[in-house]
C-alpha positions in Angstrom: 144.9 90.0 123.8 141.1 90.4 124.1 139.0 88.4 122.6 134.9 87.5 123.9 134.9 83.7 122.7 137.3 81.0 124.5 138.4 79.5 121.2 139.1 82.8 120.1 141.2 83.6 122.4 143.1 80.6 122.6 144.0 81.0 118.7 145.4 84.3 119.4 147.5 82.7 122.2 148.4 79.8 120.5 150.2 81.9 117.6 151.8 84.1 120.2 153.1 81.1 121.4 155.0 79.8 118.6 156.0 83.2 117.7 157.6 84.0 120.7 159.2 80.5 121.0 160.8 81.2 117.1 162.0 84.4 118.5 163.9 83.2 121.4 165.6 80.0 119.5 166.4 82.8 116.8 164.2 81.1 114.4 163.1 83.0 110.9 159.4 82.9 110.9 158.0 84.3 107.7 155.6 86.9 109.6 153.7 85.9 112.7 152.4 82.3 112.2 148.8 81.6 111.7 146.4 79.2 114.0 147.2 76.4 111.9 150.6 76.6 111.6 150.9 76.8 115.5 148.8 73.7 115.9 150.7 71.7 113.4 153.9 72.3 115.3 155.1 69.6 116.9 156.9 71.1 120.8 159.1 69.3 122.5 159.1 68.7 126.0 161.4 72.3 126.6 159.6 73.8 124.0 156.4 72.9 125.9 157.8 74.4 129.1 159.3 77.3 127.6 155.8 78.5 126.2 154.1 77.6 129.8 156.6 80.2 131.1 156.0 82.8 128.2 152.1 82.0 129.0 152.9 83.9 132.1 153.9 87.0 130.6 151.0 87.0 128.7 147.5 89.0 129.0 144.7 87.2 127.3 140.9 87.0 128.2 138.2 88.1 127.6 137.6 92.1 128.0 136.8 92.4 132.0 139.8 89.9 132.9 141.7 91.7 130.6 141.1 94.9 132.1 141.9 93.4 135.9 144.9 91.7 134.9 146.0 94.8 133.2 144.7 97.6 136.3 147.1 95.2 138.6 150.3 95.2 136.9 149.7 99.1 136.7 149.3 99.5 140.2 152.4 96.4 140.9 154.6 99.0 139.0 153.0 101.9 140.3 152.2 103.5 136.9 149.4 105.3 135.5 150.0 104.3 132.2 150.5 100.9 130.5 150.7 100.7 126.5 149.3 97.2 125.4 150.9 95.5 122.3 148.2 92.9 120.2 150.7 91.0 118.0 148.5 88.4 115.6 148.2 86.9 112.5 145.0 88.4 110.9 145.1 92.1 111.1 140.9 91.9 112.1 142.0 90.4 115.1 143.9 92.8 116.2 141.6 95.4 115.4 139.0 93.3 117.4 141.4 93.3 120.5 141.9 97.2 121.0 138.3 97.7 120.6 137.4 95.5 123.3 140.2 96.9 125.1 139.0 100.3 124.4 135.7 99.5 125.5 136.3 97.9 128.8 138.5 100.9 130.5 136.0 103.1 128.7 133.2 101.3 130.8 
């Protein structure tokens, strides 16, 4: 996920959080939960833990880290082609991500 703004970017990872949590206790979320639904959910201590290891599956920053955590895993796996996946609650958001994908490997 790219976002520009810190608190941006710590929504969108704060959703993806809880989202993927849900989907590996086989929880039933009703679409991918919003900012506020992620903050009002109350982790316990594995929960807490399981979301700081999913945190390090993650790729979220702003565009330029982005772009330098996503050129290393390409060269790690020795591809020349990666295909990013922006999963969030607000559709804008998401929009917002690929664009400043877009525009950091097109700089």
């Amino acid at each position: 996920m790219c976002r520009n703004r810190g608190a941006g970017r710590k929504k969108l990872a704060v959703s993806l959080d809880l989202s993927l949590l849900a989907n590996e206790q086989g929880l039933n979320l009703e679409g991918f939960p919003s900012y506020e639904e992620a903050q009002s959910y109350s982790y316990s201590p594995y929960e807490q833990k399981r979301v700081a290891a999913n945190r390090q599956r993650m790729v979220v920053g702003t565009p330029a880290s982005v772009k330098e955590q996503l050129t290393a895993l390409a060269k790690a796996y020795r591809t020349d082609e990666l295909i990013a996946v922006t999963i969030t609650h607000h559709m804008q958001d998401r929009l917002t991500s690929y664009r400043l994908l877009k525009e950091a490997f097109d700089a």
